[in-house]
N, C-alpha and C positions, 0 to 999 in steps of 0.2 A: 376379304370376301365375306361380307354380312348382306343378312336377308333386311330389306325396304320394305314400306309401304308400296305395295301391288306387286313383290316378289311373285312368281309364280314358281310353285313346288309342284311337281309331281310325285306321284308314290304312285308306282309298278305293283297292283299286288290288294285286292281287295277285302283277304282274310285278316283274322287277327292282329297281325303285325302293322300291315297299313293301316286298321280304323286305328289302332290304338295310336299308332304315330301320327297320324291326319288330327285327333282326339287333342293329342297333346303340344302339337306344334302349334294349334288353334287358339288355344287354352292359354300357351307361356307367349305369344306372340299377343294377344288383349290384353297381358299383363303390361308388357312396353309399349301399349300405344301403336302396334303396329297391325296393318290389315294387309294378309297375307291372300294370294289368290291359291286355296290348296284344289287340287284335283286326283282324284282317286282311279285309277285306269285297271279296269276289273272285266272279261268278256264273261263270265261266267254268273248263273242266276244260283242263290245257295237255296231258292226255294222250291229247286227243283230235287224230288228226292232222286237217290244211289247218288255212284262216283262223279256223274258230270256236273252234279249239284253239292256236291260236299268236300271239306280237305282230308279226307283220308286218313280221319283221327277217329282212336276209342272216345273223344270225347268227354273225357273227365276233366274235373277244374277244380282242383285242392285247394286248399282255403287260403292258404298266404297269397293265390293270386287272386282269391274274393276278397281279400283284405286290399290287394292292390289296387282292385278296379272301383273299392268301395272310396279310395285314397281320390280317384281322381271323376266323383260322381257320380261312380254306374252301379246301380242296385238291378242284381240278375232276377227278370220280373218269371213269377212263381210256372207260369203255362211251359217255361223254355227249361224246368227241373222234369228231367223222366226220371231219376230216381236221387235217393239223398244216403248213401254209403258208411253206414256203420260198422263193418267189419270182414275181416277175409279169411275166407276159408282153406284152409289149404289141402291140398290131395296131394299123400305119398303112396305107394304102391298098394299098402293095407291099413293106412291110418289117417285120418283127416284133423285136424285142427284148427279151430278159429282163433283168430285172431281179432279183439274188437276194441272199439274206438273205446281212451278213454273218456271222462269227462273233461277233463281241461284240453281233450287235441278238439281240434274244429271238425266240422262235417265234411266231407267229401263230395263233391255231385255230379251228376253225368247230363250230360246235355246231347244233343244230335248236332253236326256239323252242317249235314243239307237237313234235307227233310221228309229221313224216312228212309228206308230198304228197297232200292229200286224194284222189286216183285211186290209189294202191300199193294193190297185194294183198296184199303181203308183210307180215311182223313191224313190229308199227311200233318206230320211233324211239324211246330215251331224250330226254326232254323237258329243257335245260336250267332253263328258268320252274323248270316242276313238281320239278324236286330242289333248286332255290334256295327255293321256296317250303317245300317239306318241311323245309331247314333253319332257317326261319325258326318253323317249330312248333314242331322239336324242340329249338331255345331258349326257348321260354315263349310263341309265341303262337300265337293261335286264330283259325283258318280258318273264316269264317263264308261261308256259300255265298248268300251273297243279295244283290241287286245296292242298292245305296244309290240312293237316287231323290231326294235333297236333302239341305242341308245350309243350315239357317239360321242368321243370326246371335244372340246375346245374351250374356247374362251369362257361360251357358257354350254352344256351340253346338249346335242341335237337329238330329240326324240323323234321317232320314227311311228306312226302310227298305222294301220290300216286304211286310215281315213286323212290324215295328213300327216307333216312335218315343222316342226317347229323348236323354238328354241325355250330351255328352263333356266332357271335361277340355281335350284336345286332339283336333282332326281333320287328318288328311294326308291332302291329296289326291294320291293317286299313278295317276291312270286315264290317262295319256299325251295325246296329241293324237287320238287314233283313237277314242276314248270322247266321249260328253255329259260336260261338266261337272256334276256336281251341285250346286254353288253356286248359292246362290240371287243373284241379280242385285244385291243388298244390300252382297254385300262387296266389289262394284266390280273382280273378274277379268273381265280379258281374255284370251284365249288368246294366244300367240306365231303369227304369221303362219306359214304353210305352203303346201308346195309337194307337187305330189301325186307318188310315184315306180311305178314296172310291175315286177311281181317274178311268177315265176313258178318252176315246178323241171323238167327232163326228165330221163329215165333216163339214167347213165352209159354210153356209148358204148363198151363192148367193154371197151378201154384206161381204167383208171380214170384221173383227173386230179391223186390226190391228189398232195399238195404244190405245185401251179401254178395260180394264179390270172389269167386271161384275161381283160385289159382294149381295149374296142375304144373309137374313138372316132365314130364316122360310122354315120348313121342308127339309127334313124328321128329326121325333123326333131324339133330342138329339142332332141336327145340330147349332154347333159354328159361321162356315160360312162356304159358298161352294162359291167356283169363277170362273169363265168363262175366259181362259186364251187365248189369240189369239197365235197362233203354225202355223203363213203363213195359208195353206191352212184348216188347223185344228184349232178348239179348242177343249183345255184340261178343264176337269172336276174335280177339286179338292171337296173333303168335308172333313173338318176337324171339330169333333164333340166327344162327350163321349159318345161312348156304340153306334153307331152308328147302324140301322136295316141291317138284310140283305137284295141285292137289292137296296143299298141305293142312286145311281145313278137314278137307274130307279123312282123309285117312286121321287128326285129332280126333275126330266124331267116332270112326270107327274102333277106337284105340279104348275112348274114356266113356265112362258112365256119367251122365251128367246129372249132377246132382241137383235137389228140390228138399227146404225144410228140412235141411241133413238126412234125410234118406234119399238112397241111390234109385234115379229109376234109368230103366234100358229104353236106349232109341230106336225107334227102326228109322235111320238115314232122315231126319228131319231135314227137309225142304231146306236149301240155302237159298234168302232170299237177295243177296245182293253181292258183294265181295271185290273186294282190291287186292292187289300188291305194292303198297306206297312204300317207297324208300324213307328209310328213316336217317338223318346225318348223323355218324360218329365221331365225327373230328369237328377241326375249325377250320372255314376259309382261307383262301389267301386273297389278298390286293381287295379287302371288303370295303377301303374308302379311300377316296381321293377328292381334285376338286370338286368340288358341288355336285358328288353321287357318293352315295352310301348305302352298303346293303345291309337290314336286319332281317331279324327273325330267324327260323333253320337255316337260310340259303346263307349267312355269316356264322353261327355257333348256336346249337340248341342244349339243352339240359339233355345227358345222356338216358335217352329211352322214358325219361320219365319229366311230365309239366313240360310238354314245351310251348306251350298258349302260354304260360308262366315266363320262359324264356322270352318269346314275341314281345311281351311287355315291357320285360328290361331292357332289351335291345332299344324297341321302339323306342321306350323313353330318353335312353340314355340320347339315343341322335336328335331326339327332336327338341331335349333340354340345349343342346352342343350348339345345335342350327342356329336357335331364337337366341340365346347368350351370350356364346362364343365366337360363332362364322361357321363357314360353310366350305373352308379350306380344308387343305390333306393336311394342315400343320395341327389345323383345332381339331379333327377327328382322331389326330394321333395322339393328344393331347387327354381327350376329352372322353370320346368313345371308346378308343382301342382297349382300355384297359379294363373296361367293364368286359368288354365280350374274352380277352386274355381270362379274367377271375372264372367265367363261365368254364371255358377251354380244363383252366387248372382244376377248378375242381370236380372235371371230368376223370380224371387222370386216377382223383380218388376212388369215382367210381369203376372204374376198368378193373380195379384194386378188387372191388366189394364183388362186384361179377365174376370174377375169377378164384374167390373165394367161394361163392355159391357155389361156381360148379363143381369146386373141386369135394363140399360137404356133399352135395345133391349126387355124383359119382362113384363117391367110398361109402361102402353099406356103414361102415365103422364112424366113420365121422358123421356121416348122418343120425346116424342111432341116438351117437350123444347129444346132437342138434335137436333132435327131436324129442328127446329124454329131458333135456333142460329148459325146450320150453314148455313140455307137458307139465314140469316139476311148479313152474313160474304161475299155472292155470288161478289160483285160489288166492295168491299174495298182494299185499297192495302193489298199486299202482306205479310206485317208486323202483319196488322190486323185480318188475315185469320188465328184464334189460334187453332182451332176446325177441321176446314181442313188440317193443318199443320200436327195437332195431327194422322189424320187419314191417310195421307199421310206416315207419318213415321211408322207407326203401319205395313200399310198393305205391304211399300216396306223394313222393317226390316233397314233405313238408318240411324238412331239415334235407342240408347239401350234405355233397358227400362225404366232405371232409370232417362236418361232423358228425357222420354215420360211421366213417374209419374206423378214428378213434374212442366213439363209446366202442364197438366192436371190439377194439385192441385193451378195452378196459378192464379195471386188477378183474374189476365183478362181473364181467361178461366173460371171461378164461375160467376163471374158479365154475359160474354154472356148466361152462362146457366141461370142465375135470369133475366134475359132481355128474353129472350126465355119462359122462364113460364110466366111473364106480360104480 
C-alpha cells in the first residue's frame, strides 16, 4: 500500500494538524518525484472571531515548536504575535512570585486561534489557523469547504461528504477532540479520554500585560491552574481543573484580584467577552491507524495540558513522513507512527507524576512554605542555580518533556533547596 503519482489524500480537519500534515506530505512527496492530489476538508472559517471561528486554545506556541515550524519553512509573520512572553507570575494566597525567562531559554508567544473575542467591536484579529492553513494551499493543497460526514472502510476508504461520495488513497483524520469523529464504528477508534477546561478573554485593563503571564492556583473548586494570558489588547482566561463548576470563569473573577505591573487592582465583574468549554485529551486513543486512515493530533495523543500545536506537529509529521516513505498500511503505521505517538503517551505518564505532586505542594500549607521558600531563596542566584524556577518554567511553557522535568525535580539539588526551604 504506497502512495502514486495522482494518490489522492484526504485530511479531515483544517487546524494545525492537517496544514501541518498537508505542509509535509507535499514537501516529502516533491522530494520522490511524486505529485500527490492533497485536499483539506474544513467547514469552518478561522476568520471569523469567538468559538465558531477558532480551536478553542490559549494559544501560546513555545519555541521548540517555532524551532519546528522554522525546520520545515514557516517564519510566524510579526502582525499574527499579540504578545511575546517573558515571565510568570505566580499568585499564592499572600505572595506572588515571578518567575522569568532566562537568557539562553527561547521566547514564548501568544497568537489568536480565530479572530478575536466573539463581543469586540474593534478590527478583528489576525487568525494563526487561518495563515497556517493558507500556507498549506499555497504548497499544493485544496481547501475544500464542506464538512465530511463519514468515512468508511475497504479496499480504498469511502468518504462521505455533504456534498458527495467518493473514494481515497489515504484519509487523515485531523478534527481534534472538539469535533465528531467521522469514522465509521468499523475501524474500531476510540477517542483519548478528556477532561473538559473554561476559557474565556476580557479587555486589557488600562496597563497592557504584555510579556507576563499570571498563574493562580485557588478557586474555583477543583481548579488545577487558571492563567491570565496577555492577547495585545485582551487577555485570555484559561482554567484547567477536574470537574470544574459551572460558571467557572465568573466565580475565578470573583475569587482573585487581577493583577497589573505587580500591583493588584480590584474588578468590578469585567465584561466577559467570549468563552468556551473545550475538552482537553488526557490519554491516548485506541485503533488511531489502519489501512490508509490515520488519526493525528489531540483526537490520537496530545502533550498533557501543555503545547499541544507542538504535539499536532509531531504527530502530523511522523504520518505524513510514514505515508510518502513507507506506505499507507496498518503494518507501516505500526511500524513507523505508532511509536512516536506511544513516546508521547509515555511521557505523559511522567506528567500525571509532576501534577500530582503540584497538588499535593499547592494543598499542605507545610510543603508549600518550603516550595515557596526555596524558590524565593533561588531569586538573586545564577542561572544554573535557579533549579525550582527552571522547573516551573519548563512546566508552564511545555519546552522540555516531562520526563525531563521528573527527574531534575527528583534531583540531589532540587530536594536539598526543598530541605533548605523547610529550615
Amino acid at each position: 500500500m504506497r502512495l502514486a503519482n495522482g494518490s489522492r489524500v484526504v485530511i479531515v480537519g483544517g487546524g494545525p494538524a492537517g496544514s501541518f500534515c498537508a505542509l509535509q506530505l507535499l514537501a516529502g512527496a516533491k522530494q520522490l518525484g511524486l505529485h500527490l492530489e492533497v485536499a483539506i476538508y474544513e467547514g469552518r472559517d478561522f476568520s471569523r472571531p469567538g468559538p465558531g471561528g477558532c480551536n478553542k486554545c490559549a494559544g501560546v506556541l513555545s519555541s521548540s515548536l517555532i524551532e519546528q515550524m522554522r525546520s520545515i519553512g514557516l517564519s510566524i509573520p510579526p502582525e499574527l504575535v499579540q504578545a511575546r512572553l517573558n515571565s510568570y507570575m505566580l499568585h499564592f494566597s499572600s505572595r506572588m512570585l515571578q518567575v522569568e525567562r532566562q537568557p539562553e531559554q527561547a521566547q514564548i508567544l501568544s497568537v489568536y486561534r480565530g479572530s478575536g473575542p466573539r463581543l469586540d467591536k474593534g478590527d478583528l484579529e489576525r487568525s494563526f489557523d487561518a495563515w497556517l492553513l493558507e500556507q498549506a494551499c499555497q504548497a499544493g493543497a485544496t481547501l475544500k469547504r464542506q464538512q465530511v460526514e463519514g468515512v468508511s472502510p475497504g479496499e480504498q476508504p469511502v468518504v462521505k461528504t455533504s456534498k458527495e461520495t467518493f473514494r481515497a488513497d489515504l484519509v487523515v483524520i485531523a478534527s481534534g477532540v472538539n469535533s465528531r469523529s467521522p469514522l465509521d464504528p468499523a475501524w474500531g477508534y476510540s477517542p483519548p479520554r478528556c477532561e473538559v477546561m473554561a476559557q474565556n478573554e476580557i479587555a486589557s485593563l488600562g496597563t497592557p500585560l504584555d510579556e507576563v503571564v499570571h498563574i493562580y492556583f485557588r478557586q474555583p473548586a477543583g481548579l488545577l491552574f487558571g492563567a491570565l494570558v496577555p492577547k495585545g489588547k485582551f487577555m485570555n482566561i484559561s482554567l484547567l481543573g477536574e470537574q470544574l463548576p459551572p460558571r467557572a470563569v465568573e466565580k475565578f473573577l470573583d475569587f482573585h484580584s487581577i493583577v497589573q505591573g505587580g500591583q493588584p487592582l480590584e474588578l468590578q465583574k469585567p465584561p466577559l467577552l467570549c468563552g468556551c468549554n473545550p475538552k482537553v485529551a488526557i490519554g491516548a486513543a485506541k485503533g488511531y491507524y489502519n489501512d490508509r486512515m490515520v488519526v493525528i493530533g489531540d483526537a490520537a495523543v496530545t502533550r498533557l495540558y501543555k503545547n499541544g500545536i507542538g504535539s499536532a506537529f509531531t504527530t502530523a509529521a511522523a504520518a505524513a513522513r510514514c505515508a510518502v516513505q513507507c506506505g499507507v498500511g496498518k503494518v507501516e503505521f505500526e511500524r513507523k507512527y505508532r511509536p512516536v505517538c506511544e513516546g508521547i503517551d509515555r511521557d505523559n505518564r511522567y506528567g500525571h507524576l509532576l501534577f500530582e505532586i503540584w497538588k499535593s505542594m499547592r494543598d499542605r500549607p507545610l510543603f508549600r512554605r518550603c516550595w515557596q521558600n526555596a524558590l524565593e531563596a533561588e531569586e538573586n542566584r545564577p542561572p544554573s542555580q535557579q533549579i525550582h524556577r527552571s522547573i516551573l518554567w519548563h512546566m508552564f511553557t511545555g519546552d522540555r518533556s516531562y520526563q525531563q522535568i521528573f527527574w531534575q525535580t527528583m534531583s540531589v539539588s532540587a530536594l536539598l533547596a526543598l530541605a533548605r526551604g523547610a529550615a
